[in-house]
N, CA, C and O atoms as a GROMACS GRO file, in nm:
protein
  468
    1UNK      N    1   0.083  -0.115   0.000
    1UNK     CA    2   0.000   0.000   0.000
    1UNK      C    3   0.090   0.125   0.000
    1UNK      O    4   0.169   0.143   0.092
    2UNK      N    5   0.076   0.228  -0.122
    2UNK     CA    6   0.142   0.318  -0.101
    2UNK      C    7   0.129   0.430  -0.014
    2UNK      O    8   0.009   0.448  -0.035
    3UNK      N    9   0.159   0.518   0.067
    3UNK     CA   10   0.170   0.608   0.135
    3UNK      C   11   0.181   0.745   0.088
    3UNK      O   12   0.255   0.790   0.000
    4UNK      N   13   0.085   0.810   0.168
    4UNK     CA   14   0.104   0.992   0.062
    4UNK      C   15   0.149   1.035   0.177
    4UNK      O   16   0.157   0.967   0.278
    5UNK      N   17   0.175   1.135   0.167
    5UNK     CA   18   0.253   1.244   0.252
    5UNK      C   19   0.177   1.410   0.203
    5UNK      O   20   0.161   1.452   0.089
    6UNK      N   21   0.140   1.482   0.344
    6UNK     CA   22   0.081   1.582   0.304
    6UNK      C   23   0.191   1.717   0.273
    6UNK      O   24   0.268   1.744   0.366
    7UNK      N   25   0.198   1.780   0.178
    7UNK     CA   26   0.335   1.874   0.180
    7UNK      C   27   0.276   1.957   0.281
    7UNK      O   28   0.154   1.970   0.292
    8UNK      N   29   0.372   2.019   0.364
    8UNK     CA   30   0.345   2.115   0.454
    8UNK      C   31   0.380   2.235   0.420
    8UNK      O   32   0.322   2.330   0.471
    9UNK      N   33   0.472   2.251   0.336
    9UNK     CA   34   0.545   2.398   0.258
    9UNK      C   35   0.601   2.374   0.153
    9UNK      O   36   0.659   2.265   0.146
   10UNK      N   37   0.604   2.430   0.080
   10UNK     CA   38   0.718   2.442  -0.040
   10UNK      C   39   0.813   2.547  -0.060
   10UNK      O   40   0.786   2.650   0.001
   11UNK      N   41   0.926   2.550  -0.135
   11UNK     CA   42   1.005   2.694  -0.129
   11UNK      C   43   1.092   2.638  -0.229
   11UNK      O   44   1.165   2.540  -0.245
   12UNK      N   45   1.049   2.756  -0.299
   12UNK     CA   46   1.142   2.753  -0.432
   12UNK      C   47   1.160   2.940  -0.478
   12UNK      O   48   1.098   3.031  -0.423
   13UNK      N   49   1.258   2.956  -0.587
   13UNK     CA   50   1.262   3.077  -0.673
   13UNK      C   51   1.196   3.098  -0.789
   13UNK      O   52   1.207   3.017  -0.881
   14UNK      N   53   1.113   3.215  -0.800
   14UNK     CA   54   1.086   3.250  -0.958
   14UNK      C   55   1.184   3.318  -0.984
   14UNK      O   56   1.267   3.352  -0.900
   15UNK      N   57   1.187   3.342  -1.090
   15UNK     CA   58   1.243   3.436  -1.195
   15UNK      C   59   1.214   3.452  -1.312
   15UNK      O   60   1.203   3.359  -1.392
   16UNK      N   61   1.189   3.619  -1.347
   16UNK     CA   62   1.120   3.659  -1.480
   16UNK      C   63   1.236   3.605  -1.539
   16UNK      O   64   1.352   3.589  -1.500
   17UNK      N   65   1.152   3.572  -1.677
   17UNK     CA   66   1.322   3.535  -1.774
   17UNK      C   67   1.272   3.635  -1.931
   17UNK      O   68   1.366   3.653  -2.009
   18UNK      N   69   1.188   3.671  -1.957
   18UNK     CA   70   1.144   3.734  -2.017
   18UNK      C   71   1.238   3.818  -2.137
   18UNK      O   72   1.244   3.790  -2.256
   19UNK      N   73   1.306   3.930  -2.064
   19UNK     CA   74   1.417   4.022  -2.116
   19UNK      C   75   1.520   3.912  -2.188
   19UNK      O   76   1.563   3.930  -2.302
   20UNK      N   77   1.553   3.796  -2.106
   20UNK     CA   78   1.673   3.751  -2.093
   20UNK      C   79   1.585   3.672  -2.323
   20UNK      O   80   1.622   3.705  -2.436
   21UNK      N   81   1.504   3.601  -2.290
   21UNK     CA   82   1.419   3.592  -2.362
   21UNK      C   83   1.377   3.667  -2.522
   21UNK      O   84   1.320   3.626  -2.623
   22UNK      N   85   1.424   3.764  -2.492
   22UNK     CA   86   1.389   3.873  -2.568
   22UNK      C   87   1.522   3.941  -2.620
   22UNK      O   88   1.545   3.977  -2.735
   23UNK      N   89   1.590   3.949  -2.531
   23UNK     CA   90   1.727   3.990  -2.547
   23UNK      C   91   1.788   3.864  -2.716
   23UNK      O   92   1.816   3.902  -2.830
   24UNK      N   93   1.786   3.656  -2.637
   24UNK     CA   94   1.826   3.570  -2.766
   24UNK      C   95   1.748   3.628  -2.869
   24UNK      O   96   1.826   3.651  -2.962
   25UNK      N   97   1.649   3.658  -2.895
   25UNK     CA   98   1.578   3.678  -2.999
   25UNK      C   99   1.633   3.776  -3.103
   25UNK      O  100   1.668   3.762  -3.220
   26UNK      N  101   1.627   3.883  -3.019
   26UNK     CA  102   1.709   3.999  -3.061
   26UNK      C  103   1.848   3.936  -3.159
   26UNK      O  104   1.843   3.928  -3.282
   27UNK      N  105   1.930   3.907  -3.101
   27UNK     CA  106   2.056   3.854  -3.113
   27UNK      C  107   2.066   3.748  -3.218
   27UNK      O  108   2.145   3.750  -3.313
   28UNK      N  109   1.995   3.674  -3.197
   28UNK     CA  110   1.943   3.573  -3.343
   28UNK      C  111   1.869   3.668  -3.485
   28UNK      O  112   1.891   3.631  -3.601
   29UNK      N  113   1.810   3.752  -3.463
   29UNK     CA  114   1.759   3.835  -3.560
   29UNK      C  115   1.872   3.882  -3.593
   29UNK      O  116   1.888   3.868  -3.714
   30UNK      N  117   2.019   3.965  -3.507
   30UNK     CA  118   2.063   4.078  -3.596
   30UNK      C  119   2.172   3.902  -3.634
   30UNK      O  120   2.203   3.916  -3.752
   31UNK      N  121   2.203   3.827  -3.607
   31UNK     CA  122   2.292   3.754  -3.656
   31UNK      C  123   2.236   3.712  -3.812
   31UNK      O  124   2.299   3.710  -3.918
   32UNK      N  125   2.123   3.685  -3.791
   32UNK     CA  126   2.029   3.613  -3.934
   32UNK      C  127   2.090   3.696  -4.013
   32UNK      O  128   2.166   3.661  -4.103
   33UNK      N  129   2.048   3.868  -3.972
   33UNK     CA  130   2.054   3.951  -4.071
   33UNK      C  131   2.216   3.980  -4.160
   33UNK      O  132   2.254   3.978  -4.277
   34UNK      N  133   2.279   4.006  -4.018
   34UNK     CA  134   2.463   3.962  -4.078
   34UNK      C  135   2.500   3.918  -4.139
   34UNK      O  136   2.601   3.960  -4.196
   35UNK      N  137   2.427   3.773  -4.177
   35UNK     CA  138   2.492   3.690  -4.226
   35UNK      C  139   2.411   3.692  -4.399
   35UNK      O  140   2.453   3.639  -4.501
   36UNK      N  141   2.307   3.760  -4.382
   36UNK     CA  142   2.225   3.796  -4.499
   36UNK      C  143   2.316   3.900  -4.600
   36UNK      O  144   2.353   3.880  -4.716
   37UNK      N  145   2.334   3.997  -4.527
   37UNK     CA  146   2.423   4.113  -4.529
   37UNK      C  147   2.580   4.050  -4.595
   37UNK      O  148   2.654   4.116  -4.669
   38UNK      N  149   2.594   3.970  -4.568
   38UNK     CA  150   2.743   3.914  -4.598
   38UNK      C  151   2.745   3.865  -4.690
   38UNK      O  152   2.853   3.869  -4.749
   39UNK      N  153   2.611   3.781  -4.765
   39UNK     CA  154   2.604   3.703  -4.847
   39UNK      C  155   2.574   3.791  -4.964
   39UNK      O  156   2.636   3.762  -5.066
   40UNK      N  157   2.473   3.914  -4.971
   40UNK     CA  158   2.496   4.000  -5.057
   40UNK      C  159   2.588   4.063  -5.100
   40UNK      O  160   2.608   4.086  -5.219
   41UNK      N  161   2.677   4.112  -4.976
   41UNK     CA  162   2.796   4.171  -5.028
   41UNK      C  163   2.881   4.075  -5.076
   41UNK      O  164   2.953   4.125  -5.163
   42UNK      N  165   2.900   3.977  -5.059
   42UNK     CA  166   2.989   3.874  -5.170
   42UNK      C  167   2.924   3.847  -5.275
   42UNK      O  168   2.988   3.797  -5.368
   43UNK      N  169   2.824   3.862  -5.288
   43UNK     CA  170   2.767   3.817  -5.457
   43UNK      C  171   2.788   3.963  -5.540
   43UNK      O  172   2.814   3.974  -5.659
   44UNK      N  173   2.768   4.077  -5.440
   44UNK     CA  174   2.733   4.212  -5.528
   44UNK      C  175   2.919   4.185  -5.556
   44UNK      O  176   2.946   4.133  -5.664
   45UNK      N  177   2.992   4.205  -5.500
   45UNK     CA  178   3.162   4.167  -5.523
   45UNK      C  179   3.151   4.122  -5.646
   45UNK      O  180   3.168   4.176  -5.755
   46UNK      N  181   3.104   3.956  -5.599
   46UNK     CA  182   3.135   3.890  -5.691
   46UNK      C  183   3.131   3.935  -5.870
   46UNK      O  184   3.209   3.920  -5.963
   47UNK      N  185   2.999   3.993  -5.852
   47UNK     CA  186   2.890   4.057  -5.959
   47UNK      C  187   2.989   4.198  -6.019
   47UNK      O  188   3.032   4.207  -6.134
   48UNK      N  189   3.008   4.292  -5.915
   48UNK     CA  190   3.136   4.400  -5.979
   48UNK      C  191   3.229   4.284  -6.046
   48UNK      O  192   3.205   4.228  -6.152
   49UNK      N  193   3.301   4.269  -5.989
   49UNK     CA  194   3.411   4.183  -6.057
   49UNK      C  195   3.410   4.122  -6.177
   49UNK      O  196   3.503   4.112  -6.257
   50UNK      N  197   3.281   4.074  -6.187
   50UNK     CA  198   3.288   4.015  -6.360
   50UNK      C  199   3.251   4.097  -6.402
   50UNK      O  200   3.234   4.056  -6.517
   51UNK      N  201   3.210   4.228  -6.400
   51UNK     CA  202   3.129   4.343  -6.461
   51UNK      C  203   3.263   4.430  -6.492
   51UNK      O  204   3.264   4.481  -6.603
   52UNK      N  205   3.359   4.450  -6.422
   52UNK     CA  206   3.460   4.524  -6.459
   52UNK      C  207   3.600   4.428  -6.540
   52UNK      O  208   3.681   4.486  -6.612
   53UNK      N  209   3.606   4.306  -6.517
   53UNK     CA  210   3.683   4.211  -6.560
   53UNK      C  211   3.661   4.228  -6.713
   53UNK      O  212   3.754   4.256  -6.788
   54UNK      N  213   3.509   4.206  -6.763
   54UNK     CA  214   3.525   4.265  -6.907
   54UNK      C  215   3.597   4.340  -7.007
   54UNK      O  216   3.674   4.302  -7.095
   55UNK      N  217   3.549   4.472  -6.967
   55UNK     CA  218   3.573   4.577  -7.050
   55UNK      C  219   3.763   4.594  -6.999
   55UNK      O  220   3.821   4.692  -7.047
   56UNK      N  221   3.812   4.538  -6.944
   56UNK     CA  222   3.913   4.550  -6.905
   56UNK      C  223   3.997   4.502  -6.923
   56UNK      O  224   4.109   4.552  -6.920
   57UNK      N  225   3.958   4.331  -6.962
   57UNK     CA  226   4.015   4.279  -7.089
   57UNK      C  227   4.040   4.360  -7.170
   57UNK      O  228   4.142   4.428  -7.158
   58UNK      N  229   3.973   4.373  -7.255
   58UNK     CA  230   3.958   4.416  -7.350
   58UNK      C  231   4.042   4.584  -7.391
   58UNK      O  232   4.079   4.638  -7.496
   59UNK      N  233   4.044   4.614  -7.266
   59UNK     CA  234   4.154   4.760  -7.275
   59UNK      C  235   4.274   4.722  -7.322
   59UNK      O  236   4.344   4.769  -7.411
   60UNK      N  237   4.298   4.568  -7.200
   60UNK     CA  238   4.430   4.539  -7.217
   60UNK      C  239   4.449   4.509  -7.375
   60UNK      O  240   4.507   4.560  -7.471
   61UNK      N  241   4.380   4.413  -7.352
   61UNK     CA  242   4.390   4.388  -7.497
   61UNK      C  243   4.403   4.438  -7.623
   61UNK      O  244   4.452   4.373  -7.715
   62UNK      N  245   4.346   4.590  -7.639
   62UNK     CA  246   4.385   4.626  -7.729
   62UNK      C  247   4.520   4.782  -7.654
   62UNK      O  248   4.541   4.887  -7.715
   63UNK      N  249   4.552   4.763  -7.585
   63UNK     CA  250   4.659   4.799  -7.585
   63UNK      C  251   4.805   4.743  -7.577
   63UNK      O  252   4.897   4.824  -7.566
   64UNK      N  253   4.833   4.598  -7.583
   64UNK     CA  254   4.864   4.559  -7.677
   64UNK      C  255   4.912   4.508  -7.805
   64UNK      O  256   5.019   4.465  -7.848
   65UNK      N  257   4.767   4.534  -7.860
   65UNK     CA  258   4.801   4.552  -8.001
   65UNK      C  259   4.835   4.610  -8.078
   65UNK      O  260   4.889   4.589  -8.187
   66UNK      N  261   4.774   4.773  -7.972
   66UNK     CA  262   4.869   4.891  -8.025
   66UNK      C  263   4.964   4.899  -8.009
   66UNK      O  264   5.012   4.984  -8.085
   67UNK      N  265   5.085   4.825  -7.899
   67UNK     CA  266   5.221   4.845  -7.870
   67UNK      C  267   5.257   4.743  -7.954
   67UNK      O  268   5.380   4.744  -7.965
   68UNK      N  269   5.208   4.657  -8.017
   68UNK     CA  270   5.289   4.506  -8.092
   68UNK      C  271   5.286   4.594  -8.238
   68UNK      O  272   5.389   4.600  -8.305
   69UNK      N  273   5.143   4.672  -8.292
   69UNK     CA  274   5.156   4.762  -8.412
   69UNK      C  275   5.300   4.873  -8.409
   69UNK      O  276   5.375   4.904  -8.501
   70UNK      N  277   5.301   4.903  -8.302
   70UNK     CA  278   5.380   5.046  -8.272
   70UNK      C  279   5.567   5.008  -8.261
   70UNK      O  280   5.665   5.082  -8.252
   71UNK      N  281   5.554   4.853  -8.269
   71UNK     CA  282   5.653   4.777  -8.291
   71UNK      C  283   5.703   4.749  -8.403
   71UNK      O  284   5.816   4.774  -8.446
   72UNK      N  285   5.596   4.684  -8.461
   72UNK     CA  286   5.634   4.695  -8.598
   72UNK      C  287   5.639   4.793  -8.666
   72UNK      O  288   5.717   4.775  -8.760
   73UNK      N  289   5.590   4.900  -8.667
   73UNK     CA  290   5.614   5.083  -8.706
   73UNK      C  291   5.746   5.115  -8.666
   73UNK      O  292   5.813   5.192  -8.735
   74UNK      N  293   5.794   5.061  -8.553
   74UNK     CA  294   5.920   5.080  -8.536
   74UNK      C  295   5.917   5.277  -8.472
   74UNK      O  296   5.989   5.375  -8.490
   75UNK      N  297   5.767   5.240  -8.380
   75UNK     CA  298   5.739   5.350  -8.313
   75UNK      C  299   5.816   5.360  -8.148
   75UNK      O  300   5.723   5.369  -8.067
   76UNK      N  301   5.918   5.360  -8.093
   76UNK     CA  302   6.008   5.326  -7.982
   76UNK      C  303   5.917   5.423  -7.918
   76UNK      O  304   5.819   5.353  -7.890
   77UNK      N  305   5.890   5.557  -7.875
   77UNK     CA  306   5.858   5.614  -7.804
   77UNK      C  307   5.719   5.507  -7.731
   77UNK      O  308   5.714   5.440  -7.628
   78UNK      N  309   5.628   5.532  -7.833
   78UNK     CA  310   5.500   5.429  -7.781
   78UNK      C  311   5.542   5.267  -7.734
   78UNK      O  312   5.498   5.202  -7.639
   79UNK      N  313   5.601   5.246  -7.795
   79UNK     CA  314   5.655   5.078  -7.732
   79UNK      C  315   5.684   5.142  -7.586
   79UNK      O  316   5.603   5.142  -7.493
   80UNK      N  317   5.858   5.213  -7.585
   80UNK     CA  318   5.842   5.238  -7.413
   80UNK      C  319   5.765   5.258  -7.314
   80UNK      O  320   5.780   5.234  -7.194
   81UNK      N  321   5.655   5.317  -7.392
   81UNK     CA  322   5.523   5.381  -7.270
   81UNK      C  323   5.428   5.296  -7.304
   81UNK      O  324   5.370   5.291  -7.413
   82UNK      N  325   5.401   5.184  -7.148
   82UNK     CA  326   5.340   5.071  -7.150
   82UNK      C  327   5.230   5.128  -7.026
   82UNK      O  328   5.159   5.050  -6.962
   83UNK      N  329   5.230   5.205  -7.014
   83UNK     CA  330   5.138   5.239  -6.870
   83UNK      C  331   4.980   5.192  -6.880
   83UNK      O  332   4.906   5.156  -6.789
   84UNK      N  333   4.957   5.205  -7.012
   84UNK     CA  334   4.798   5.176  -7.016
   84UNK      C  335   4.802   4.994  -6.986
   84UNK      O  336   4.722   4.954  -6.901
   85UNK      N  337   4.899   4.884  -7.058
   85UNK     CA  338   4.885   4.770  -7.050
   85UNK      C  339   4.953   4.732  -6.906
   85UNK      O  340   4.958   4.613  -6.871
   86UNK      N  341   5.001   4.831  -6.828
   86UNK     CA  342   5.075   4.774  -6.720
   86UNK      C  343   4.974   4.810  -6.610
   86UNK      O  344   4.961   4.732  -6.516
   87UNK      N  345   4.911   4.909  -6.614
   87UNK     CA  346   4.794   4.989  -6.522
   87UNK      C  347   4.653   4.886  -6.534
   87UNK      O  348   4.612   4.819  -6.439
   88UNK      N  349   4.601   4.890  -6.644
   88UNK     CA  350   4.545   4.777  -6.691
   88UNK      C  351   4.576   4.594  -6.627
   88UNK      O  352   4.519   4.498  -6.575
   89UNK      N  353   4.662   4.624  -6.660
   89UNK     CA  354   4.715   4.432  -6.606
   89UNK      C  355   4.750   4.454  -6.399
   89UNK      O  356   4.756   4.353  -6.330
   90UNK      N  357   4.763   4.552  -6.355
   90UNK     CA  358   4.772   4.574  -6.203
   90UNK      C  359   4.648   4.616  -6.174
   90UNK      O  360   4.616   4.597  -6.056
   91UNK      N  361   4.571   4.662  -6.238
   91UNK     CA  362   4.419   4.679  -6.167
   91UNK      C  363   4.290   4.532  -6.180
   91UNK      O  364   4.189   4.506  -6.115
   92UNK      N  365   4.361   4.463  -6.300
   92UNK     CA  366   4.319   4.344  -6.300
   92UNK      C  367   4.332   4.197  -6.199
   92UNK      O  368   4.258   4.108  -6.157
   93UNK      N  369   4.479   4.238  -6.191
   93UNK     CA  370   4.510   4.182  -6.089
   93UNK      C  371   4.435   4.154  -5.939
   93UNK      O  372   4.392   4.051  -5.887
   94UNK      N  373   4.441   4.370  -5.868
   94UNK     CA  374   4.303   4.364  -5.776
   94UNK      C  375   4.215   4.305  -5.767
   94UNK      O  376   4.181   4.236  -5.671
   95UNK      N  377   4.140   4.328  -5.907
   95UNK     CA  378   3.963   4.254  -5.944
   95UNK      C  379   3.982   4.122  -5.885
   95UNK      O  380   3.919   4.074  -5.791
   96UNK      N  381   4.082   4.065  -5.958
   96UNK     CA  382   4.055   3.922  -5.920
   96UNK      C  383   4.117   3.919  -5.798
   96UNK      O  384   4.162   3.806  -5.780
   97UNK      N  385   4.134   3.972  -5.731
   97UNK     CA  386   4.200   3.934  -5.585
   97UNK      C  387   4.070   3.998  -5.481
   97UNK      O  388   4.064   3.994  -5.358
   98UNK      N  389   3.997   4.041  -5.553
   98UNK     CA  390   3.806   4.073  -5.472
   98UNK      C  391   3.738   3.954  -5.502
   98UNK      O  392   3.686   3.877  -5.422
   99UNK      N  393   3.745   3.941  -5.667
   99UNK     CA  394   3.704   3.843  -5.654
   99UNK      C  395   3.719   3.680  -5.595
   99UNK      O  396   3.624   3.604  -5.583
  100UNK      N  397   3.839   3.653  -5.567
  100UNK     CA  398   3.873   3.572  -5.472
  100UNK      C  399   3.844   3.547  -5.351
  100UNK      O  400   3.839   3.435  -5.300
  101UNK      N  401   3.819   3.680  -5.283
  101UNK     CA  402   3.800   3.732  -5.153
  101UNK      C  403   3.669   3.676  -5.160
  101UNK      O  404   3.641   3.598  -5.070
  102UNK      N  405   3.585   3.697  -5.243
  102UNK     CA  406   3.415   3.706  -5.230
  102UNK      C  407   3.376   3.606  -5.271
  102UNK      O  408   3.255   3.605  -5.296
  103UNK      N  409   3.451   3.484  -5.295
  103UNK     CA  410   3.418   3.339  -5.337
  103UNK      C  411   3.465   3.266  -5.228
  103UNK      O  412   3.387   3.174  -5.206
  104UNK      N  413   3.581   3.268  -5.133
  104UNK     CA  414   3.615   3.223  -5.060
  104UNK      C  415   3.535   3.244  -4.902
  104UNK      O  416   3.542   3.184  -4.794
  105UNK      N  417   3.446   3.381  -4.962
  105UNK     CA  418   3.332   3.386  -4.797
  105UNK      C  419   3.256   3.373  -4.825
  105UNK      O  420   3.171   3.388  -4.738
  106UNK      N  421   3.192   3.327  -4.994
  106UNK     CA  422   3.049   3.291  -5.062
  106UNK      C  423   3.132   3.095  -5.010
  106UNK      O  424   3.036   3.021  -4.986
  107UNK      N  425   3.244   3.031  -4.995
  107UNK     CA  426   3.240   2.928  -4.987
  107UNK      C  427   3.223   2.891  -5.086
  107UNK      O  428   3.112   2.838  -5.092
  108UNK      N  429   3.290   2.889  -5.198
  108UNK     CA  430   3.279   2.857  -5.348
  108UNK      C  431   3.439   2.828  -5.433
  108UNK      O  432   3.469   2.761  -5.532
  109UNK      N  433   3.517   2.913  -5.339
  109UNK     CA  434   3.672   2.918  -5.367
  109UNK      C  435   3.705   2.758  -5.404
  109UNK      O  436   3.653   2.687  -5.318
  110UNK      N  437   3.747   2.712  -5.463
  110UNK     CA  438   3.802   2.560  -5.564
  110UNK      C  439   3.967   2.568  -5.503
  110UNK      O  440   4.044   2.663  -5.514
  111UNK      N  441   3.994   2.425  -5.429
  111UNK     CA  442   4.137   2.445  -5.345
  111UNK      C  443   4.199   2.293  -5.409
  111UNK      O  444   4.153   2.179  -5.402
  112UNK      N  445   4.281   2.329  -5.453
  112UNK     CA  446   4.363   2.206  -5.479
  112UNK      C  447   4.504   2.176  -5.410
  112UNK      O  448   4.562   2.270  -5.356
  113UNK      N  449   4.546   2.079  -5.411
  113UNK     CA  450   4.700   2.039  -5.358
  113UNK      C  451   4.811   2.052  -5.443
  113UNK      O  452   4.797   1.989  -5.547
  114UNK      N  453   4.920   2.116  -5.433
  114UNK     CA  454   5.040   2.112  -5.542
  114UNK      C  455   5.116   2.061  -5.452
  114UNK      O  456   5.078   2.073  -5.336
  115UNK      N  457   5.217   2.007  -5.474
  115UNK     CA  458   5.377   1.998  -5.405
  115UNK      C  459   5.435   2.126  -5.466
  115UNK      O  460   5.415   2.164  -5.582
  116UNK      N  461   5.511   2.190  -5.371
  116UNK     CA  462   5.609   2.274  -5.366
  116UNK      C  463   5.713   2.195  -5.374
  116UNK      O  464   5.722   2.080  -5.330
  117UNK      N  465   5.837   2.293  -5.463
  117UNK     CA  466   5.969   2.224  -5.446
  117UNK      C  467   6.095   2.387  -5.419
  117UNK      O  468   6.216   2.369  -5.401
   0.00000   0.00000   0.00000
């Protein structure tokens, strides 16, 4: 036969938790949003980057052709002055070093193994 027992008192703590409550929420919202925020700005990156990679080719490129023409013209002044294909080929450089940046925090960056020697 089991036996009851009458409680005579109890004693315990409340505590509002409410704020505390409200506060994770908070904190989970601005993180969601961060990370929303992050993901745009690596695609908009990404998105400049092939948008300027174009036409930028293509500078290089035909500058060039104007220094390989200006060669065969046997134009020396213009051969020496390479600034447009060298300015051109160092700002390209950048691009793709954003764009790198913005694939590697989109998690898309492609990693392979070489041996060094």
């Amino acid at each position: 036969m089991a036996r009851t027992r009458n409680v005579r008192y109890y004693e315990g703590t409340v505590e509002d938790i409410t704020e505390r409550k409200r506060v994770e929420e908070e904190l989970r919202r601005a993180k969601t949003a961060a990370e929303e925020a992050s993901r745009s700005k690596s695609q908009f990156l990404a998105n400049m980057s092939h948008e300027l990679r174009t036409p930028l080719n293509a500078i290089i490129g035909y500058s060039e052709l104007m220094r390989e023409e200006a060669e065969d013209l046997d134009q020396q002044s213009f051969v020496r002055d390479e600034e447009v294909e060298s300015a051109g080929k160092h700002l390209l450089e950048l691009i793709n070093g954003v764009l790198d940046i913005a694939k590697i925090e989109a998690g898309k960056m492609e990693t392979h193994a070489e041996t060094l020697t």
